[in-house]
Structures are given as structure tokens and as C-alpha cells.
GUVEXFI-385530 format. One record per residue (C-alpha): residue in one letter; residue number from 1; x, y, z. Coordinates in Angstrom, 1 decimal. Last residue first. Example, Ala and Ser with C-alpha at 12.3 -4.5 7.8 and 13.67 -1.06 7.14 Angstrom:
! GUVEXFI-385530
{rest:S	nr:2	x:13.7	y:-1.1	z:7.1}
{rest:A	nr:1	x:12.3	y:-4.5	z:7.8}
//
This chain:
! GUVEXFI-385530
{rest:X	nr:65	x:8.8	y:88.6	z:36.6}
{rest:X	nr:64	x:12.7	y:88.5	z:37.6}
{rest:X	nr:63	x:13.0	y:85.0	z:35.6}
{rest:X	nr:62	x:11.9	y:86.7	z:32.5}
{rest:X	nr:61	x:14.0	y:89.8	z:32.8}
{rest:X	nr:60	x:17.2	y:87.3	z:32.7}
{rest:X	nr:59	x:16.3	y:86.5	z:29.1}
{rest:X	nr:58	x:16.8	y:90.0	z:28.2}
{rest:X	nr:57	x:14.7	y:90.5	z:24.9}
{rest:X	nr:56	x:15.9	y:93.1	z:22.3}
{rest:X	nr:55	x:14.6	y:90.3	z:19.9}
{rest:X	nr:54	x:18.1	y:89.4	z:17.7}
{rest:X	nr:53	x:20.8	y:91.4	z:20.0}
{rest:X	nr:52	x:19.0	y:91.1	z:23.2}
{rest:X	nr:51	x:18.2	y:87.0	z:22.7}
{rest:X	nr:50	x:21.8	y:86.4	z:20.8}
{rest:X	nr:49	x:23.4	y:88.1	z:24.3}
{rest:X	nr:48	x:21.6	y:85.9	z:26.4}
{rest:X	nr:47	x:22.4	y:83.2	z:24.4}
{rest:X	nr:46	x:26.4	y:83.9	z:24.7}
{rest:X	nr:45	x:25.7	y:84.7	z:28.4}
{rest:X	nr:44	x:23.7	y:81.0	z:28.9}
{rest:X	nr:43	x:26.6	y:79.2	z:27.1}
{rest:X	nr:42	x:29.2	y:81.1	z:29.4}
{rest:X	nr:41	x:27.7	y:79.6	z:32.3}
{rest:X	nr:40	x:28.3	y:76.0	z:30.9}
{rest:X	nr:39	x:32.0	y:76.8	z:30.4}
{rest:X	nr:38	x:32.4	y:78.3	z:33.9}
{rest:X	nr:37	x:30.8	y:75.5	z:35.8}
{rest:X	nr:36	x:29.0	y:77.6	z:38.3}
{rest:X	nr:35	x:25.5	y:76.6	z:36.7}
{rest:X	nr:34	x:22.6	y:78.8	z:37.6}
{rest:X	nr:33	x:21.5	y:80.1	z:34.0}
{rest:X	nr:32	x:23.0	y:77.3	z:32.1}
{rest:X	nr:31	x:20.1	y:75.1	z:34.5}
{rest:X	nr:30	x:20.9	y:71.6	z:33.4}
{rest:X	nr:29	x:17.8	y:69.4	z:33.7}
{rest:X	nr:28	x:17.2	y:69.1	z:30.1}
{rest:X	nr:27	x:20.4	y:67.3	z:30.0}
{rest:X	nr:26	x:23.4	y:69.1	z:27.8}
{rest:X	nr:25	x:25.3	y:67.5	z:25.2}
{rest:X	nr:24	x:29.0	y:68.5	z:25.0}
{rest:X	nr:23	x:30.6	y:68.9	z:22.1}
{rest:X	nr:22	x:31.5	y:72.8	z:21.7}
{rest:X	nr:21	x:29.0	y:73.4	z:18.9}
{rest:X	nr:20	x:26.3	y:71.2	z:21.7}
{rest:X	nr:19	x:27.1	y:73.6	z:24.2}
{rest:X	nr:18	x:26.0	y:76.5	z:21.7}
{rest:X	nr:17	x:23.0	y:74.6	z:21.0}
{rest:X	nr:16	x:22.5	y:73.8	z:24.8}
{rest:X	nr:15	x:22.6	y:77.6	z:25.1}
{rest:X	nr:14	x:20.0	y:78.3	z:22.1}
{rest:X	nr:13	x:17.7	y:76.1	z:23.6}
{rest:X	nr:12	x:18.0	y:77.5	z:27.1}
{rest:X	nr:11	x:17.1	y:81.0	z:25.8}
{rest:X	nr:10	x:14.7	y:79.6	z:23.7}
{rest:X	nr:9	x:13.0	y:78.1	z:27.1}
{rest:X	nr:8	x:13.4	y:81.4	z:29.0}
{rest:X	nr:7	x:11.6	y:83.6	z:26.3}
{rest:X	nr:6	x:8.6	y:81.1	z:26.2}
{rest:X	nr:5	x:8.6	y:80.5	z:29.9}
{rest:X	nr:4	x:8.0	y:84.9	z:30.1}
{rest:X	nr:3	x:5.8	y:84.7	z:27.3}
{rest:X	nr:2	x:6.1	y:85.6	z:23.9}
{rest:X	nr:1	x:4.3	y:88.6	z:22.4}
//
């Protein structure tokens, strides 16, 4: 079983991935998650939807534990 930081940091992996398709590199400091740039929050609902569709994980679960 993964933990909570475990499921968060794929989470943000597969964002900066995402942002990364769309060229744009992403600092380790950027929170997907909490970011009202539009683009950037999309990133963390595309991975969020990978996470529940591939592990039936919701990323935002981890953050509410």
C-alpha cells in the first residue's frame, strides 16, 4: 500500500509530465494542486483523473488525511 506522500508525489510527477507535453517545465516548488494559473491547475485534474482511473486512488484524499 502506498503512502499518503507516496500517492501525492506521483500525482505531482505525472502533472509536471503533463506540463512538460505542453512545454513548460515545472519547479519542484510548484504546487499543481494550489496554483490559480488555470493551465497549471488543469495539469493536477488530468493527473488526478490518471490516479483514480489507473489505482482508484484520489490524490486529493491524501492531503485530507
Amino acid at each position: 500500500m502506498r503512502t499518503d506522500q507516496e500517492i501525492r508525489t506521483q500525482t505531482w510527477d505525472l502533472a509536471a509530465r503533463f506540463y512538460k507535453l505542453m512545454g513548460n517545465d515545472a519547479p519542484s516548488t510548484l504546487s499543481f494542486r494550489e496554483s490559480s494559473h488555470p493551465q497549471e491547475r488543469l495539469m493536477w485534474e488530468m493527473a488526478r483523473e490518471a490516479q483514480i482511473l489507473l489505482t482508484d486512488t484520489d490524490p486529493d484524499d491524501a492531503f485530507d488525511e
